[in-house]
Structures are given as C-alpha cells and as structure tokens.
C-alpha positions as CSV (number, residue, x, y, z in Angstrom):
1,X,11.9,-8.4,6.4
2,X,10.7,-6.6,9.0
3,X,8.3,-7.6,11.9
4,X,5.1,-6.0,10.6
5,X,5.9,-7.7,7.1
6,X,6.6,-10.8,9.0
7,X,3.3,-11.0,10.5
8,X,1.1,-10.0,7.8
9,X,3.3,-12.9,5.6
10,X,2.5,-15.8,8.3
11,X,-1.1,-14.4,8.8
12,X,-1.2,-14.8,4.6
13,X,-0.7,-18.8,5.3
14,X,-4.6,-19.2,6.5
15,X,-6.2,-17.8,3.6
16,X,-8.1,-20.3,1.9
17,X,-6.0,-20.7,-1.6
18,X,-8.9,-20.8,-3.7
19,X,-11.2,-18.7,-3.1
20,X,-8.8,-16.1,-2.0
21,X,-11.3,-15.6,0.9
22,X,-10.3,-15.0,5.0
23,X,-11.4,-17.9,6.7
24,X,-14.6,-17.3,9.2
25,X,-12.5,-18.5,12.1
26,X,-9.7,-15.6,11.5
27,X,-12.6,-12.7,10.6
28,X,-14.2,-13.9,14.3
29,X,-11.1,-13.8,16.4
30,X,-10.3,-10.3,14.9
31,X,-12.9,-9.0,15.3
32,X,-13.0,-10.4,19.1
33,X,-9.6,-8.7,19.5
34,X,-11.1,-5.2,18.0
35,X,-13.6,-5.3,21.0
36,X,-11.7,-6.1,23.7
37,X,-8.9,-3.8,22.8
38,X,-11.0,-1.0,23.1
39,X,-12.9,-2.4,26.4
40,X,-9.5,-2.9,28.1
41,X,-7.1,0.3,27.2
42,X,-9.2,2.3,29.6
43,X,-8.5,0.2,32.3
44,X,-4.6,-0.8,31.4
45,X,-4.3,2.8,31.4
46,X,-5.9,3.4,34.6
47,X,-3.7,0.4,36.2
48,X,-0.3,2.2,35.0
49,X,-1.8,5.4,36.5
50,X,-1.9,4.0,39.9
51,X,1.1,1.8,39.5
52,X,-1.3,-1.4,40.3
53,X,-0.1,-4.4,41.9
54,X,0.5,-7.9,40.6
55,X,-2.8,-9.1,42.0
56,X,-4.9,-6.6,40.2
57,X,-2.8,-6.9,36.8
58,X,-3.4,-10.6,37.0
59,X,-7.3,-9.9,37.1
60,X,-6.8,-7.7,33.9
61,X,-5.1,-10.4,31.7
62,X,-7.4,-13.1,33.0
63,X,-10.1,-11.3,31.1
64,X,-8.3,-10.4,28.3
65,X,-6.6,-14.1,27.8
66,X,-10.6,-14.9,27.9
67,X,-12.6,-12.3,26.0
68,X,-9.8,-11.4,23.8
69,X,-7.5,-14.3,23.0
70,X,-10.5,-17.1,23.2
71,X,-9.5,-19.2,25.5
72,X,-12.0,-21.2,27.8
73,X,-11.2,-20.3,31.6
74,X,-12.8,-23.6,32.7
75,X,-11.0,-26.1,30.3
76,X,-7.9,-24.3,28.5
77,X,-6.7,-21.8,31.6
78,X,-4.9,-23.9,34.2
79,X,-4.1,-21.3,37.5
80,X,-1.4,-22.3,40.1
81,X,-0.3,-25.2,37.8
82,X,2.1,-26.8,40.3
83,X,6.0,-27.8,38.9
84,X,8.1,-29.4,41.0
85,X,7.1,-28.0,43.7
86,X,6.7,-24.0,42.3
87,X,3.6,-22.9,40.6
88,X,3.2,-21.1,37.4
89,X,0.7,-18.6,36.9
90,X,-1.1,-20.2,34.2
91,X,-0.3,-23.0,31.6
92,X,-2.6,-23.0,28.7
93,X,-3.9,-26.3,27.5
94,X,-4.9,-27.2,24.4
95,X,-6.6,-30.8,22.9
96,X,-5.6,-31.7,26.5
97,X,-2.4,-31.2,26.0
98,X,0.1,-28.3,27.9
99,X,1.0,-26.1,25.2
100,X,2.6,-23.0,26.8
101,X,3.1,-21.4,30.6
102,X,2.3,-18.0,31.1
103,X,3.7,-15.7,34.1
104,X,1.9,-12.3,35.2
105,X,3.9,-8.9,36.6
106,X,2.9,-5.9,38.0
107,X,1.6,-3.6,35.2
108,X,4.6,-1.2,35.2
109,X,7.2,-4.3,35.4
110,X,9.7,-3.4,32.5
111,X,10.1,-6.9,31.0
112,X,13.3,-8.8,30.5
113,X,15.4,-11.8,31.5
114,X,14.9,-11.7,34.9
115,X,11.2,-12.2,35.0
116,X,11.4,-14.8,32.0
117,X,13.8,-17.2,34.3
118,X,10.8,-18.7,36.0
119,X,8.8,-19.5,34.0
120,X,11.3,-20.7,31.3
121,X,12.5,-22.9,34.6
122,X,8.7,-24.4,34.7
123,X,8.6,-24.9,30.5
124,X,12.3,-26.8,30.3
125,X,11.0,-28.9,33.6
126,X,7.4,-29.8,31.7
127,X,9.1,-30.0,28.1
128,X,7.2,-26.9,27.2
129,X,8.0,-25.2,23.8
130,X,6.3,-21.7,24.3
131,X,6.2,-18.9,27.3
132,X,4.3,-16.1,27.7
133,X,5.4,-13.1,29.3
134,X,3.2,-10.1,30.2
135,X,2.8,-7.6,32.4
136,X,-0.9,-6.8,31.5
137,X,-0.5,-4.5,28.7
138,X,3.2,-5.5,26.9
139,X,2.7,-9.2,25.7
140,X,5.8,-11.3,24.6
141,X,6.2,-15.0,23.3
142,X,9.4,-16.7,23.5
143,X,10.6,-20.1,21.9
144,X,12.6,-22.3,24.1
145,X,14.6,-25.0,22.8
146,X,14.8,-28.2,24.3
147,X,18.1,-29.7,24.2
148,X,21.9,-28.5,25.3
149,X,22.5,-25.5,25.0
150,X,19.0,-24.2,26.2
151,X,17.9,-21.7,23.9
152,X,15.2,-19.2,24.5
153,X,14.5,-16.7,21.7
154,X,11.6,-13.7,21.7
155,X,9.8,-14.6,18.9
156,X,6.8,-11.8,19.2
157,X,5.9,-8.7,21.3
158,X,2.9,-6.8,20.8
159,X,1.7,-3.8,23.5
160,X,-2.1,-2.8,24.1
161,X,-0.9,0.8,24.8
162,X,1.7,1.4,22.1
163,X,1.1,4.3,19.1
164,X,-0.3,2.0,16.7
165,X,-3.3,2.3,15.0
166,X,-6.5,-0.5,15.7
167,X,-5.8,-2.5,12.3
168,X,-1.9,-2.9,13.6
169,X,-2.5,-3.5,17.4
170,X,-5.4,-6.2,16.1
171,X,-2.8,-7.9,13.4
172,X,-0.4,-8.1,16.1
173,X,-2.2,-9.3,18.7
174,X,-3.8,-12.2,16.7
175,X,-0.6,-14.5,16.7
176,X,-1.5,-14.6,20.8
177,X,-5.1,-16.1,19.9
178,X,-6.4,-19.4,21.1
179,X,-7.2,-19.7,16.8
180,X,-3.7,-18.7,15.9
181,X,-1.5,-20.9,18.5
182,X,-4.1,-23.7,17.7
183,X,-3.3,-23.9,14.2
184,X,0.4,-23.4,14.7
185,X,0.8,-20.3,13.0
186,X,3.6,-18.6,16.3
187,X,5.0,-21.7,14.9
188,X,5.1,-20.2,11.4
189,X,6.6,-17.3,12.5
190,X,9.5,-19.0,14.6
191,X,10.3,-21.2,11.7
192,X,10.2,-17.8,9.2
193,X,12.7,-15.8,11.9
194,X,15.1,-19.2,11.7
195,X,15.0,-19.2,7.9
196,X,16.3,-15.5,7.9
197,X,18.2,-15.2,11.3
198,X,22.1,-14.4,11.3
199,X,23.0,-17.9,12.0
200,X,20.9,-19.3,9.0
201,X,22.6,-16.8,6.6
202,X,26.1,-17.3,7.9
203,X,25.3,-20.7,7.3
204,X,24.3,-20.8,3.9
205,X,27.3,-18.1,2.9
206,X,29.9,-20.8,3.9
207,X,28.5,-23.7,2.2
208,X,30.7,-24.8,-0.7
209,X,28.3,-23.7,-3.4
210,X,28.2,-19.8,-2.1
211,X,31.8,-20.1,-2.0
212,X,32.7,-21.5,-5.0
213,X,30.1,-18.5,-6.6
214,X,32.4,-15.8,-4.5
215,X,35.3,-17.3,-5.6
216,X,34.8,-17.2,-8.9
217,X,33.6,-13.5,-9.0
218,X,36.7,-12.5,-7.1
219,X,38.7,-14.0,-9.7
220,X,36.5,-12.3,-12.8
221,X,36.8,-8.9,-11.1
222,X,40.6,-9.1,-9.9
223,X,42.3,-12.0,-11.8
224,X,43.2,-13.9,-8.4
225,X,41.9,-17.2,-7.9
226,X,41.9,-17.4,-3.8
227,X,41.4,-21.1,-2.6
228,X,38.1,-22.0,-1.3
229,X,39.4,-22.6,2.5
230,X,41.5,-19.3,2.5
231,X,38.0,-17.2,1.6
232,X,36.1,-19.1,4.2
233,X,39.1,-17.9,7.0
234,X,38.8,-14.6,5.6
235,X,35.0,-14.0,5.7
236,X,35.4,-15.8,9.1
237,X,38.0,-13.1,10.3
238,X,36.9,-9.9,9.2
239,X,33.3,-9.9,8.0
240,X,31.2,-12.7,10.2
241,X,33.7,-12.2,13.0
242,X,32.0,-14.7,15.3
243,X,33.2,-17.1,12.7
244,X,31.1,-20.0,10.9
245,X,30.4,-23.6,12.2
C-alpha cells in the first residue's frame, strides 16, 4: 500500500458508519487547510527566493500551525519551552497535556537526521511520542519510541510547494491538524505502517503456521519434505538476509 492509499484509508476511519457522511469537524479543517494553502504558497515561495533566515521562516509556520492546522497560539502553542536547560521551538499541548515538540529551520534547510537530533533529544527527555520537523514549507512527523533501543521512524511528510494538485496537498496536510492529532488518527497511520512494515512481515513469515504452509507446498511441488527449522535457516540466509528474531 502506498502512502497516498495509506492516507486516504486512515482518513476513511472518521466517517461516521452510518450515515456514510464526513463528519463537520473534518469538512471544517479541510476546508481551513484549502485557504491557507493558497494564502501561504506566495509567500513560502517568496522566502525560498531570497533564501530567508530561520527567524523569518519561524514567522511563516507560526501562522500556518495557527490559521491552517487549528491550533490556539495562546493555549495549545508553547514557544521556548525550556528542557533541561535547552529550549525547543514549540511543544504543542493538547487537553493540557504535551503531545508533541516541533523545531523550525531556515526555509531552504534540506531536512534530515541532523536537524531531528534536537528535538528528538527534548521528546525522549519529556517522554514525548511525536516530533515535528519543518522547515516552513516541507513538513515531517516522526514516531519515537520510548524504551532501549530508541527508535525514531518518519511516519508522514507532506510539502506546501510540491507538484500536487489542491485535493492531494489538502489530504496530506490534514493528518498535521489540531482535529486529526486530537483524535489520534497520525496514530492510525503509525499503527497501519507497523502492521505492514518489513519487520512485521518477516515476522509473521517465520511463525510456525507460515512455515508449516511453505513446507508443505515445497513438498507437493518437489516431493521433499524439508524440516521446519532447516526452511527457517534457509529463508534466514538467502531471502530475509537480516535474518528473523
């Protein structure tokens, strides 16, 4: 399944099963998105042009986590919140409760691991699940695990100035939405990438019952009956390489 058909599937979970309607909530926040999309490309673009700094980018996104996400800047938007010492750009708090750190870069900062180690320093300290990354115009959301070995996996990424049309730029920008993190639906997706991740399916392919099932075709289509433990070494060796658990 790919990450279009992803989104559209977790954004199915908040229609209302029987009337087969979309909830008021969702039509509101879309249509939120729609307007502020097309109020802020202009000036993303114009901010790229001129190779802004990280002051003027963080202006940019301050709007847009406010007129396009939903989020209150008086109650919800924390600024400078202060961890051990360091201070993250912004946390966002939800039912009074921290929900997710965001950090802010320059507007023509290529993202990557480098500018995720800070903030994914102030989320493990805090025993925060989610971290946003942005650099005005390319959003990410990333899933870190708490426990050993820290895990942090990019769960969604969704760009203001990228090809796509309004519809796709509005579908993917909703999972970033004060609505959509509210009612756990990043959540959905993270649980929907696990169920369907290479780890999950190397999983399930060495459990007994999968093996028994290959077995027993290798031994209709051949005539050998190969021992359960001998295919497991051999799918470990030359097809899943990194082996199974």
């Amino acid at each position: 399944m790919n990450e279009d058909n992803t989104i559209v599937a977790v954004n199915a979970t908040v229609v209302q099963k029987k009337e087969k309607t979309v909830p008021k909530w969702q039509t509101d926040a879309k249509e939120r998105l729609r307007s502020s999309i097309k109020k802020y490309t202009k000036p993303l673009t114009d901010l790229c042009d001129r190779d802004a700094n990280e002051g003027d980018t963080r202006l940019i996104v301050t709007d847009f986590l406010c007129e396009g996400f939903g989020y209150d800047k008086y109650s919800e938007l924390t600024t400078e919140y202060r961890v051990k010492g360091e201070f993250a750009d912004f946390g966002i708090r939800l039912d009074q409760q921290m929900v997710a750190f965001i950090e802010i870069k320059r507007v023509n900062t290529k993202l990557g691991d480098k500018q995720l180690r800070q903030v994914q320093t102030y989320a493990l300290n805090e025993g925060v699940e989610w971290v946003l990354l942005t650099n005005g115009h390319v959003w990410q959301i990333y899933r870190i695990t708490l426990g050993l070995p820290v895990e942090t996996h990019l769960v969604h990424e969704a760009d203001l100035l990228s090809e796509q049309t309004p519809t796709q730029k509005i579908n993917s920008f909703f999972l970033f939405t004060r609505e959509a993190i509210k009612r756990g639906l990043i959540q959905e997706l993270w649980k929907a990438r696990q169920a369907t991740s290479p780890r999950a399916l190397i999983d399930i392919l060495c459990s007994k019952s999968v093996l028994d099932s290959i077995r027993k075709e290798v031994r209709k289509k051949t005539g050998r009956n190969v021992d359960i433990n001998e295919l497991l070494e051999l799918l470990e060796t030359t097809v899943f390489r990194e082996g199974c658990k």
